[in-house]
GUPA-930636 format. One record per residue (C-alpha): x, y, z; residue number from 1. Coordinates in steps of 0.05 Angstrom, whole numbers. Example, Ala and Ser with C-alpha at 12.3 -4.5 7.8 and 13.67 -1.06 7.14 Angstrom:
246  -90  156  1
273  -21  143  2
//
This chain:
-952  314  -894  1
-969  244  -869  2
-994  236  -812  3
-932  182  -793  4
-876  234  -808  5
-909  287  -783  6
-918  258  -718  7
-842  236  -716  8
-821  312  -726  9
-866  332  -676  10
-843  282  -623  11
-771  303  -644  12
-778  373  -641  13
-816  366  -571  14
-751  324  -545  15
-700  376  -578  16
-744  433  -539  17
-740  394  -475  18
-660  375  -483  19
-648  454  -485  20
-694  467  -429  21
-651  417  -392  22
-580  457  -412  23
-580  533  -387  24
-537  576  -438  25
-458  563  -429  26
-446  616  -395  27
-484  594  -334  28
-462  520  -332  29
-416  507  -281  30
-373  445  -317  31
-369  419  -384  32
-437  425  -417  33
-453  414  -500  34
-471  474  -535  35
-546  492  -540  36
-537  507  -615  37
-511  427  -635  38
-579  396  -654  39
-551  334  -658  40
-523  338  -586  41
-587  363  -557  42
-626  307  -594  43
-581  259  -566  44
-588  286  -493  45
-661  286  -502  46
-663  218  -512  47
-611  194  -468  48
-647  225  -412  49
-721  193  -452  50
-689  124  -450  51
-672  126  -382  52
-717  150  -349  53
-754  87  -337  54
-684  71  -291  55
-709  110  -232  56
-744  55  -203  57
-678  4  -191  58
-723  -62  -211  59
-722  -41  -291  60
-659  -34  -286  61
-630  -100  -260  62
-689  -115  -305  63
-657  -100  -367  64
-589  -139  -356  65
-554  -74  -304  66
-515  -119  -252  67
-498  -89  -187  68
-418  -81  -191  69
-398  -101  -117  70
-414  -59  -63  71
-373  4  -71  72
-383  69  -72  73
-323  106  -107  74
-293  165  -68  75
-246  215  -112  76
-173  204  -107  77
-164  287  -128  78
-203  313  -75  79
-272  323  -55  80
-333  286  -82  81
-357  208  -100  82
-396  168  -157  83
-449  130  -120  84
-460  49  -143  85
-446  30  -208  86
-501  -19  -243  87
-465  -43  -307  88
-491  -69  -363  89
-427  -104  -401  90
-468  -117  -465  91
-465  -32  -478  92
-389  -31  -458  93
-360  12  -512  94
-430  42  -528  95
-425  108  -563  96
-506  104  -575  97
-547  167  -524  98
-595  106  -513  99
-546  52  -495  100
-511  72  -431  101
-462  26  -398  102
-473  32  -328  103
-523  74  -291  104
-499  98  -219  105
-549  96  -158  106
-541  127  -86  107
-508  99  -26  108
-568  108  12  109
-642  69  8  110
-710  84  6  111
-760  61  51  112
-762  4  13  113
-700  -22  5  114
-683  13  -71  115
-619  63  -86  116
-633  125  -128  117
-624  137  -196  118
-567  194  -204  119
-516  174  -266  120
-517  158  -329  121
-445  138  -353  122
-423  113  -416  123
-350  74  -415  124
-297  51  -467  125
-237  18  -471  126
-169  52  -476  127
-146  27  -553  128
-72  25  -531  129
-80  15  -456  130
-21  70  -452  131
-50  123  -401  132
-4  174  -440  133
-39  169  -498  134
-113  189  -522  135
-119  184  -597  136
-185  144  -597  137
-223  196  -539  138
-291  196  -563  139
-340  243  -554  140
-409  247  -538  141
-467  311  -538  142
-406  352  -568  143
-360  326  -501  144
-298  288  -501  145
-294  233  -460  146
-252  235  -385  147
-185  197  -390  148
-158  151  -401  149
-149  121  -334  150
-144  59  -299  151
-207  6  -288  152
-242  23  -222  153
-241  -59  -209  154
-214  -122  -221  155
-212  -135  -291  156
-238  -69  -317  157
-182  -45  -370  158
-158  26  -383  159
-215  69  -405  160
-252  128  -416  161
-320  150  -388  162
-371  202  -400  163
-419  214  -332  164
-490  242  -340  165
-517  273  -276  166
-589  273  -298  167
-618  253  -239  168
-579  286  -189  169
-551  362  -176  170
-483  366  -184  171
-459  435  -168  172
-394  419  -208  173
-434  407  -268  174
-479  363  -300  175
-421  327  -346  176
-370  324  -287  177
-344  268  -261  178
-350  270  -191  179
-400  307  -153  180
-366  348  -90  181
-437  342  -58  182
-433  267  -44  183
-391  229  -1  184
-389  149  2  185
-400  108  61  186
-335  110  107  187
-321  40  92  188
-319  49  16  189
-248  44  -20  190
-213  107  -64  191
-206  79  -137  192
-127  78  -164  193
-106  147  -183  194
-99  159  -263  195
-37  215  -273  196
-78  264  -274  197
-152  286  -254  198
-210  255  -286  199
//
């Protein structure tokens, strides 16, 4: 085999090895999780988490056109648990690509020098219909549906659905779950409108 292609099975093998590393067996995930088995969903994860990795350090990411979206942190309406800062990049809105994630959500808190922490990856869409009683376009990502529809978290922001990544935080509710009932915002931070049900 050349060495070209062989080196491109190698690499892809190595990041399908490392995506199943990353996801214990279903039956110890807490949450939503893709199954171990998809290839293509643990090829995607792989490089989702390859592609954004570089994102830790909060420069690249404001770097490569992710805009700080105000100042809030989002609190859930349900119950316990928050998102931290969302960084959007409104170029990916409506991605559906592993490598192309629209908005990548840092911590309330700062490092000694001044920077948030990576935690999210999220990927958002727009609601075809904008009827929250409807979800005949859901897509789906690493064998997961999308959460929703619901309303936009801000001014502007239509009906949607999202897909959050935890791969840079613990979330004891699950890795693919929305909210993480470890975190809690600042006490001045806002609660975003409540869909009709959970998210």
């Amino acid at each position: 085999m050349p060495a070209r292609p062989l080196k491109a099975v190698l690499t892809c093998a190595a990041a399908a090895s490392l995506a199943l590393a990353a996801v214990p067996a279903a039956h110890a995930v807490d949450g939503p999780a893709p199954d171990p088995r998809n290839r293509q969903a643990m090829l995607d994860l792989a490089t989702a988490m390859a592609v954004t990795a570089k994102y830790v350090d909060e420069r690249e990411a404001i770097k490569d056109g992710y805009v700080p979206h105000g100042q809030e942190c989002m609190t859930n309406p349900f119950g316990v648990g928050s998102m931290g800062y969302h960084y959007v990049k409104q170029a990916y809105w409506g991605s559906l690509d592993p490598s192309k994630p629209t908005a990548l959500l840092y911590s309330t808190e700062k490092d000694e020098h001044g920077r948030r922490k990576l935690q999210t990856v999220e990927w958002m869409a727009t609601d075809g219909d904008q009827d929250l009683k409807t979800s005949n376009d859901r897509p789906s990502m690493f064998g997961l549906p999308f959460d929703g529809p619901m309303p936009g978290h801000w001014p502007g922001m239509p009906k949607h659905y999202d897909l959050h990544l935890w791969a840079y935080e613990k979330n004891p509710a699950g890795r693919f779950h929305n909210w993480n009932p470890a975190l809690t915002c600042p006490k001045n931070s806002t609660t975003p409108a409540a869909p009709p049900h959970p998210h």
